[in-house]
GUVEXSE-47152 format. One record per residue: x, y, z of N, C-alpha, C in turn; chain; residue in one letter. Coordinates in Angstrom, 3 decimals, always signed. Example, Ala and Ser with C-alpha at 12.3 -4.5 7.8 and 13.67 -1.06 7.14 Angstrom:
REM GUVEXSE-47152
      n_px      n_py      n_pz     ca_px     ca_py     ca_pz      c_px      c_py      c_pz  guvex  drendren
   +13.190    -5.690    +7.800   +12.300    -4.500    +7.800   +13.200    -3.300    +7.800      A         A
   +12.850    -2.250    +7.080   +13.670    -1.060    +7.140   +12.900    +0.030    +7.870      A         S
***
This chain:
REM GUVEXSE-47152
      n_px      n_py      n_pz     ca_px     ca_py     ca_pz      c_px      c_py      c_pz  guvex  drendren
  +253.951  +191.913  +161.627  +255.319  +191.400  +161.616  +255.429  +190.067  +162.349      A         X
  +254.658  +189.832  +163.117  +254.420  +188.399  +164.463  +254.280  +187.563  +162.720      A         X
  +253.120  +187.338  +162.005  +253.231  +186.446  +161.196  +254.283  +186.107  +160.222      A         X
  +254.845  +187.105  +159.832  +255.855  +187.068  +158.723  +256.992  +186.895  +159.522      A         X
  +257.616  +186.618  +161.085  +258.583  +186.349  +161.510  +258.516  +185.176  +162.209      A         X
  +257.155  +184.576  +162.043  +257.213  +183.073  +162.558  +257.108  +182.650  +161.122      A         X
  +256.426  +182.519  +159.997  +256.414  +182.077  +158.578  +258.063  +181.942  +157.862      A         X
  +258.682  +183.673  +158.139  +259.768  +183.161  +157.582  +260.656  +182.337  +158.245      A         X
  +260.942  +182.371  +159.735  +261.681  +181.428  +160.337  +261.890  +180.225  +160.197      A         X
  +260.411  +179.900  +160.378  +260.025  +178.482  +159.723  +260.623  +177.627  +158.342      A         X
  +260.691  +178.844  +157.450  +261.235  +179.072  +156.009  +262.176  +179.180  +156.061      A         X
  +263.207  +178.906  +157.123  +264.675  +179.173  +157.158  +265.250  +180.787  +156.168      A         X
  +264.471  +181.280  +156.123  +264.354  +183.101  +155.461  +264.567  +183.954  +156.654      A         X
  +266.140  +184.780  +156.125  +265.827  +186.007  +157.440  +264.627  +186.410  +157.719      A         X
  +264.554  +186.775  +159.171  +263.543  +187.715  +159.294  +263.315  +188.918  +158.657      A         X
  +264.451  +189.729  +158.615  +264.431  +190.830  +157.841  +263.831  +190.834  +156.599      A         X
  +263.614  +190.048  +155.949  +263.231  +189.712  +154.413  +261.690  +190.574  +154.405      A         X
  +261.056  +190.456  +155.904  +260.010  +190.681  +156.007  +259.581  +192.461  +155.529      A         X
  +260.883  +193.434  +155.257  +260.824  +194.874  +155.012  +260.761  +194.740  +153.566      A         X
  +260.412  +193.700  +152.907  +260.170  +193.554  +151.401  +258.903  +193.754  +151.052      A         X
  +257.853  +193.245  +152.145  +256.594  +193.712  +152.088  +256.257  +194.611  +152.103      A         X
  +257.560  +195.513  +153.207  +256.696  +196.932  +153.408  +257.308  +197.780  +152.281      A         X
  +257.835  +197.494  +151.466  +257.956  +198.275  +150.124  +257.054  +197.987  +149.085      A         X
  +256.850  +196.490  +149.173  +255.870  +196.012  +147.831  +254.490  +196.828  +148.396      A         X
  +253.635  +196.844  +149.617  +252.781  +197.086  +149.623  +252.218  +197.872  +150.938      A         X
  +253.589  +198.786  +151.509  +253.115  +199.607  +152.960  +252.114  +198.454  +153.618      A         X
  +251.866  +197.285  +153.477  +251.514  +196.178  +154.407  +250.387  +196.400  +154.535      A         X
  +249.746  +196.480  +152.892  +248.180  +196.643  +152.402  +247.413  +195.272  +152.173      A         X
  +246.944  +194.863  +152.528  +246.713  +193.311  +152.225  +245.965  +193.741  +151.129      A         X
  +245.147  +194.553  +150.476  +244.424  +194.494  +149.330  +244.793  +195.520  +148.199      A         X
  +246.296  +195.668  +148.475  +246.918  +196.394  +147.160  +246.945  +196.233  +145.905      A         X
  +246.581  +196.657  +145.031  +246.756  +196.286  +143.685  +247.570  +197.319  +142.708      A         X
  +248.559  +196.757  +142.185  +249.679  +197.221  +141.488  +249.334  +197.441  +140.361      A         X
  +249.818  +198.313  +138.936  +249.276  +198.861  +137.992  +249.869  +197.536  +137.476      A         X
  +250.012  +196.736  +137.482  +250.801  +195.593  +136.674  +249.605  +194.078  +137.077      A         X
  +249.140  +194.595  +137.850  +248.035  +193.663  +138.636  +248.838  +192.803  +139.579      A         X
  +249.554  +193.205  +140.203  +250.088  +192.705  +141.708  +249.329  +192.751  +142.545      A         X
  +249.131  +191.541  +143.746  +248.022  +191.842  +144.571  +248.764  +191.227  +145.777      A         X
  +248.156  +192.399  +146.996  +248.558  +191.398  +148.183  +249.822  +191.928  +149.046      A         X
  +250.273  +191.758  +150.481  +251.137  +192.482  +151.061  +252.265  +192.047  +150.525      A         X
  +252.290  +191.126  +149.215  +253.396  +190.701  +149.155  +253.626  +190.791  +147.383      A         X
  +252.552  +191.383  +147.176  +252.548  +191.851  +145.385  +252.165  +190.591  +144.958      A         X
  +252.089  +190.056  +144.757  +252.122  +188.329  +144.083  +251.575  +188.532  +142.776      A         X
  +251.936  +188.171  +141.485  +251.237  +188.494  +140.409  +250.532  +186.890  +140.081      A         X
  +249.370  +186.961  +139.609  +248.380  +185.502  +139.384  +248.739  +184.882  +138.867      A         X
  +249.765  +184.473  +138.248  +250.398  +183.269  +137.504  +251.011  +182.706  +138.760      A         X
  +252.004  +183.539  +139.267  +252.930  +182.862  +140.272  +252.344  +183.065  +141.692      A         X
  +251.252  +182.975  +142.168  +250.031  +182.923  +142.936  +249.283  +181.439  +142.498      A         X
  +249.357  +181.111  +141.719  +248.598  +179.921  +141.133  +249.462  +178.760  +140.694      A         X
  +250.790  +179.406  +140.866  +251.783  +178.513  +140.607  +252.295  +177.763  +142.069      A         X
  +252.128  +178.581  +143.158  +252.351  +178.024  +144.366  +251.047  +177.454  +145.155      A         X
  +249.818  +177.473  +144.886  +248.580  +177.375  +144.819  +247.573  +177.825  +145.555      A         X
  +248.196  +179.175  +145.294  +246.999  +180.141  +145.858  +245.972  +180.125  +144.829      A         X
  +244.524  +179.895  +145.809  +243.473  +180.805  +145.029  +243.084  +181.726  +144.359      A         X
  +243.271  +182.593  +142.861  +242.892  +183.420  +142.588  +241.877  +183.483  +141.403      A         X
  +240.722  +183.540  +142.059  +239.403  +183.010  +141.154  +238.463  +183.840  +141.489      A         X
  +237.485  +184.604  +140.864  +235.844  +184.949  +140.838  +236.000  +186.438  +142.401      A         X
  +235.388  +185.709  +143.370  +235.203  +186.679  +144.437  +236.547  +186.388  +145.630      A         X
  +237.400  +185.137  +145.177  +238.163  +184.494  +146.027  +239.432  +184.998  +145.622      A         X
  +240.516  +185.320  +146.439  +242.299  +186.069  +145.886  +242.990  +185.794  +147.218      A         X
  +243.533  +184.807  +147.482  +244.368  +184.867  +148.230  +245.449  +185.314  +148.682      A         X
  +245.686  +186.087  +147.505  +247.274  +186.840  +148.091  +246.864  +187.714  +149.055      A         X
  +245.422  +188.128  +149.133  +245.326  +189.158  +149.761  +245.366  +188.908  +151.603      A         X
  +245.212  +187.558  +151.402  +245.264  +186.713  +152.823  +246.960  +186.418  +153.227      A         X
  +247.077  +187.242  +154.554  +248.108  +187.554  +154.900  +249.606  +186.286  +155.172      A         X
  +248.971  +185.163  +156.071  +249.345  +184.423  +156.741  +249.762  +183.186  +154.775      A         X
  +248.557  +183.064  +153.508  +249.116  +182.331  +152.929  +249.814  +183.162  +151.751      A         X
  +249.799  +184.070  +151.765  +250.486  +184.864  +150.803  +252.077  +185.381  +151.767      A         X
  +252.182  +184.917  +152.739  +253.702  +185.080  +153.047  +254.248  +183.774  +153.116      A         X
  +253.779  +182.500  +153.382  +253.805  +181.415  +152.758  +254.556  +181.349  +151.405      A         X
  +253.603  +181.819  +150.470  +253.953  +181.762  +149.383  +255.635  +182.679  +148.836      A         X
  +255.529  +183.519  +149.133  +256.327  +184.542  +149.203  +258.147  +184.095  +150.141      A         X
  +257.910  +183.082  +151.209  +258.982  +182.391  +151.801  +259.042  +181.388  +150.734      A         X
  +258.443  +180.444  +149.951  +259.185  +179.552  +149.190  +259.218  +180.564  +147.772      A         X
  +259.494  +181.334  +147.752  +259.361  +182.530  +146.565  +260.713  +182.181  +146.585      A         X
  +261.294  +183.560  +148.330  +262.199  +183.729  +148.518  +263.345  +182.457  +148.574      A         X
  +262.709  +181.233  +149.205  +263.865  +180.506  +149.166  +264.279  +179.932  +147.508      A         X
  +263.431  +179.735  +146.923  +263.570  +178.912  +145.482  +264.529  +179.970  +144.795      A         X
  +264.230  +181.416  +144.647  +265.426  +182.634  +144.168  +266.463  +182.426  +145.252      A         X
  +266.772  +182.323  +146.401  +268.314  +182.164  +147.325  +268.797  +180.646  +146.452      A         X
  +268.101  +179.897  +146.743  +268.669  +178.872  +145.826  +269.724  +178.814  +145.224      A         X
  +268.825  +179.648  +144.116  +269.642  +179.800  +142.634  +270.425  +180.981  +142.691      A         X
  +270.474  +182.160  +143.558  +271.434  +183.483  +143.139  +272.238  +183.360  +144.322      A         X
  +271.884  +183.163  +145.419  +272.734  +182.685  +146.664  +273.503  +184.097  +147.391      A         X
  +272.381  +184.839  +146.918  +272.983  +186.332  +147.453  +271.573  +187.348  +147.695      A         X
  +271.392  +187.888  +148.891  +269.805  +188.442  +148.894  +269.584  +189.520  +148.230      A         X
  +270.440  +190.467  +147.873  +270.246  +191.351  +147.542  +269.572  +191.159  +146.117      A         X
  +270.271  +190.369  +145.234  +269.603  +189.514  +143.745  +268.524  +188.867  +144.122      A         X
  +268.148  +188.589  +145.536  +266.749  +187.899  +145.754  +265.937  +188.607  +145.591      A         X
  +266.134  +190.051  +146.343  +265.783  +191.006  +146.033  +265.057  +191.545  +144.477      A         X
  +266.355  +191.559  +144.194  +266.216  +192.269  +142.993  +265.276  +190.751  +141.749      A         X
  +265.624  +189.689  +142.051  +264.427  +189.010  +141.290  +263.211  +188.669  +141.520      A         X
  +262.520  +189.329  +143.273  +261.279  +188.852  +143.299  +260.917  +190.303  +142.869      A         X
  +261.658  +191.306  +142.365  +260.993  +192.736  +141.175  +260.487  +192.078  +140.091      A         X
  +261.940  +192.120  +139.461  +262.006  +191.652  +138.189  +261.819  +190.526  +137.287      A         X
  +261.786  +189.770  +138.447  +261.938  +188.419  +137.673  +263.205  +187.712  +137.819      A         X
  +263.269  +185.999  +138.035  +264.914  +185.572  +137.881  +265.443  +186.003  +136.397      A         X
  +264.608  +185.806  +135.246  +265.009  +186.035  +133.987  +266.162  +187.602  +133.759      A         X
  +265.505  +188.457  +134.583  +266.212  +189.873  +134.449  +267.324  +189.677  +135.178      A         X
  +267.411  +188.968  +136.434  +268.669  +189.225  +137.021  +270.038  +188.093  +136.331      A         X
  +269.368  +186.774  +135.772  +270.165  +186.475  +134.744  +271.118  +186.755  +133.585      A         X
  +269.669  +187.824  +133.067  +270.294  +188.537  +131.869  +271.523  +189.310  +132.946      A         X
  +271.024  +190.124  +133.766  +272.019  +191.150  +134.183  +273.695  +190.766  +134.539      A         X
  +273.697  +189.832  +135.400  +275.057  +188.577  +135.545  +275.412  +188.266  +134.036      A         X
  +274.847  +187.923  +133.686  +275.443  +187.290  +131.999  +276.149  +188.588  +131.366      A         X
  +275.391  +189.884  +131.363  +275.932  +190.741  +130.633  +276.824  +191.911  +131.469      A         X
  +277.058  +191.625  +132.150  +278.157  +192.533  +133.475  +278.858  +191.201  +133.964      A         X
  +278.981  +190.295  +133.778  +279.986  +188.806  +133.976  +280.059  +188.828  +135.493      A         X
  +279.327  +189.698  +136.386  +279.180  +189.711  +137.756  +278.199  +189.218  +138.603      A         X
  +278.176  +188.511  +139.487  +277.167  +188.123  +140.530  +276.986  +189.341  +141.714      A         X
  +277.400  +190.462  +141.639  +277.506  +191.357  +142.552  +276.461  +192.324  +142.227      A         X
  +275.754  +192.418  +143.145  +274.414  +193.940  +142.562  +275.127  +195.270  +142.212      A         X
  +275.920  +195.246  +142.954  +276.750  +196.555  +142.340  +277.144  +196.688  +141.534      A         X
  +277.622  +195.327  +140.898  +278.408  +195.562  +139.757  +277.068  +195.399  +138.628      A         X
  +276.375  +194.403  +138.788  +275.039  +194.510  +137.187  +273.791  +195.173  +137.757      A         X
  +274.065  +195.982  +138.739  +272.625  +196.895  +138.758  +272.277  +197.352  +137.538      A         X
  +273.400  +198.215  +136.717  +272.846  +198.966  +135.774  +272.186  +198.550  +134.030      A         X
  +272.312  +196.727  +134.500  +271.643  +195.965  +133.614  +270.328  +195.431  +133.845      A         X
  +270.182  +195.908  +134.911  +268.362  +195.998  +135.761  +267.501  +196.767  +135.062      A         X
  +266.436  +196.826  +135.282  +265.748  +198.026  +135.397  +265.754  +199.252  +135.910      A         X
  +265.349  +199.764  +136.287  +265.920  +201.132  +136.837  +264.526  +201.004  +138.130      A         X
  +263.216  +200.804  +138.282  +263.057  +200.363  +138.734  +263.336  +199.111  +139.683      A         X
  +263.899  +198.007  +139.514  +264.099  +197.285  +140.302  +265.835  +197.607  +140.893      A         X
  +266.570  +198.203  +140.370  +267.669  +199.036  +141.021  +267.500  +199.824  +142.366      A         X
  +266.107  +200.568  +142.466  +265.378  +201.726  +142.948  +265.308  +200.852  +143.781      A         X
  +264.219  +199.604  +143.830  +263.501  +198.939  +144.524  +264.144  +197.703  +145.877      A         X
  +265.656  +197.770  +145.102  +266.847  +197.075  +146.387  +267.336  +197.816  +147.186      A         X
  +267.141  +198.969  +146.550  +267.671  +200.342  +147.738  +266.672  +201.074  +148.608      A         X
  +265.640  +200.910  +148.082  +264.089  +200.757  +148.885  +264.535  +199.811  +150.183      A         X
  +264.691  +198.465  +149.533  +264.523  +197.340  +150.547  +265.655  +197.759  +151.678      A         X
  +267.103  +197.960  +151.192  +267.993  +198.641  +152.436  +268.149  +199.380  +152.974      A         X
  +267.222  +200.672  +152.573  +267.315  +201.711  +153.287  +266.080  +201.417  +154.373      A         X
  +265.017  +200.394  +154.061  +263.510  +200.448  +155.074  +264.579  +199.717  +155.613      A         X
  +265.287  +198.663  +155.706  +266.106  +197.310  +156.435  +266.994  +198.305  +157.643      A         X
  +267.027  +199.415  +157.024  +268.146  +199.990  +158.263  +267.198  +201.176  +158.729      A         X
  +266.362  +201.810  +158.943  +265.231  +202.697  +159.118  +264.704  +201.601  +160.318      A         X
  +264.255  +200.547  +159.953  +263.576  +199.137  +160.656  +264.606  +199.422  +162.259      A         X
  +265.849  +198.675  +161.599  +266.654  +198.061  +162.751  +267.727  +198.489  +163.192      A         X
  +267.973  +199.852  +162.038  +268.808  +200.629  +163.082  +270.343  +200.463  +162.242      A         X
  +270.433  +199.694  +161.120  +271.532  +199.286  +160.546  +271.397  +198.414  +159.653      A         X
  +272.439  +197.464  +159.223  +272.278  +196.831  +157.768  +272.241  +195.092  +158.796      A         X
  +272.637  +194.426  +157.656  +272.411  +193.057  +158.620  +272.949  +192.087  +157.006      A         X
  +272.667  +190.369  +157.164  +272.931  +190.025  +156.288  +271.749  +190.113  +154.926      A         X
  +270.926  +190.962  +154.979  +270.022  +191.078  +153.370  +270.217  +192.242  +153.047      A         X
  +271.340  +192.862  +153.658  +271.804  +194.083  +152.792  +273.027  +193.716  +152.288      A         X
  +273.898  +192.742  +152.572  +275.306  +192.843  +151.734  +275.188  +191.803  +150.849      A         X
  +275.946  +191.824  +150.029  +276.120  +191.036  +148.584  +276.897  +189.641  +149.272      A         X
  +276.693  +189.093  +148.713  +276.803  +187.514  +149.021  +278.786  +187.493  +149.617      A         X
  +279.734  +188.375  +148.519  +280.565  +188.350  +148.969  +281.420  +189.623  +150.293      A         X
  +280.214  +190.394  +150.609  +280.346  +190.835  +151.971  +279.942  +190.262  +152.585      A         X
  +278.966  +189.374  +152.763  +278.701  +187.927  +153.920  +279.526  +187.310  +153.956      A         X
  +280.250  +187.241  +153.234  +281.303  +185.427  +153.410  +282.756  +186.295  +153.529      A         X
  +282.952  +187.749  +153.699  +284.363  +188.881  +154.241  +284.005  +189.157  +155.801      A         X
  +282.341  +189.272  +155.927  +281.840  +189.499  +157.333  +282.267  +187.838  +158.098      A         X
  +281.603  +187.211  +157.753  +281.698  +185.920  +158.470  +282.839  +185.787  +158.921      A         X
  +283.821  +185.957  +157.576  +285.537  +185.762  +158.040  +286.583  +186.633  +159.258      A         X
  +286.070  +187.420  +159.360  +286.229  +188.109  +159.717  +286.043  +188.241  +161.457      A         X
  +284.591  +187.841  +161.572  +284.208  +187.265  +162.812  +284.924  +185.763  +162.944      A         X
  +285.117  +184.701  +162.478  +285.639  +183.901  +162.587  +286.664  +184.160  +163.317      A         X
  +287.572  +185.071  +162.677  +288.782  +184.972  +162.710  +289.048  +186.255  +164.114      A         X
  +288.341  +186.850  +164.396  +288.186  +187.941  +165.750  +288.114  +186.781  +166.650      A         X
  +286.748  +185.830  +166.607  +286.699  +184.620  +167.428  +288.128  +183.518  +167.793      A         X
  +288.521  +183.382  +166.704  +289.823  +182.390  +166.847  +290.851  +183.058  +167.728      A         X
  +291.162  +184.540  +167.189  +292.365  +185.501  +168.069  +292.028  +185.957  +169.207      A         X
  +290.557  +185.645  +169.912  +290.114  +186.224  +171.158  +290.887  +185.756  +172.144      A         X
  +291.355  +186.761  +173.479  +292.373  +185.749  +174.298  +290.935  +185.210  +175.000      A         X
  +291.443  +183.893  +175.278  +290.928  +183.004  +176.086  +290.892  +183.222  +177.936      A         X
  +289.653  +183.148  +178.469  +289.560  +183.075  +179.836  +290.173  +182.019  +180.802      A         X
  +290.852  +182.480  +181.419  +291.315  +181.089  +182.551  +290.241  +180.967  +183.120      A         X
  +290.554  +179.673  +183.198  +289.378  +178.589  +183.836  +290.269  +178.505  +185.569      A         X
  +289.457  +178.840  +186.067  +289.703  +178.507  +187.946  +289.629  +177.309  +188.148      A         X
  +290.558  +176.754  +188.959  +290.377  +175.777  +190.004  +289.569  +175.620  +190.759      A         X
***
């Protein structure tokens, strides 16, 4: 966890992001997925080779911890990017951005709740994986368990506790 919480930091990526591993791969560095995922971070060899990891002959880098979470933080940031909500980050470093597209397009929602059931059923499984290890982890939820528009009701919310707080007198 020391590497994947200085990597993602660095990556401006919650820390928490880091309980994504321990679903993709119980934090196997030499896992291999029936789909040919490899690595604590699953990485499949196209998009391993697309960020430019090694995966050649006797050589696989995903399986190397420190550049396969590398890879996996500009994964994560390039999907926040574009869905701007983690839980869909989630749900597209399963599936793919293509699936969680389709899913928004055909449920007219950006909310996981609302186009889960245009997912897979697997990668549905696999966001509730990620929040239930996220609160098992730390004891509770945080911001990569709520949908983009419970972050921005939370925020407000604190804002606005902050603004109505009575204020301390200041002594002479």
């Amino acid at each position: 966890f020391n590497i994947y919480d200085k990597i993602l930091s660095q990556n401006n990526i919650p820390v928490p992001l880091k309980y994504l591993s321990v679903i993709e791969s119980s934090l196997q560095g030499g896992l291999v997925s029936y789909k040919g995922a490899v690595g604590p971070w699953q990485l499949m060899p196209d998009e391993a080779n697309r960020y430019g990891l090694k995966v050649s002959g006797g050589l696989d880098e995903r399986t190397d911890f420190i550049k396969s979470t590398e890879t996996a933080a500009q994964i994560l940031k390039k999907l926040y990017a574009e869905f701007g909500d983690w839980l869909l980050v989630v749900a597209a470093y399963n599936a793919g951005a293509g699936a969680v597209r389709n899913a928004i397009n055909k449920s007219g929602s950006r909310d996981f709740y609302d186009l889960q059931y245009n997912l897979p059923e697997e990668t549905r499984n696999h966001v509730k994986k990620f929040i239930g290890t996220h609160y098992i982890f730390e004891g509770g939820g945080g911001y990569t368990t709520m949908t983009a528009a419970e972050t921005k009701q939370y925020e407000a919310t604190i804002a606005s506790l902050k603004n109505n707080a009575p204020q301390k007198e200041i002594e002479n």
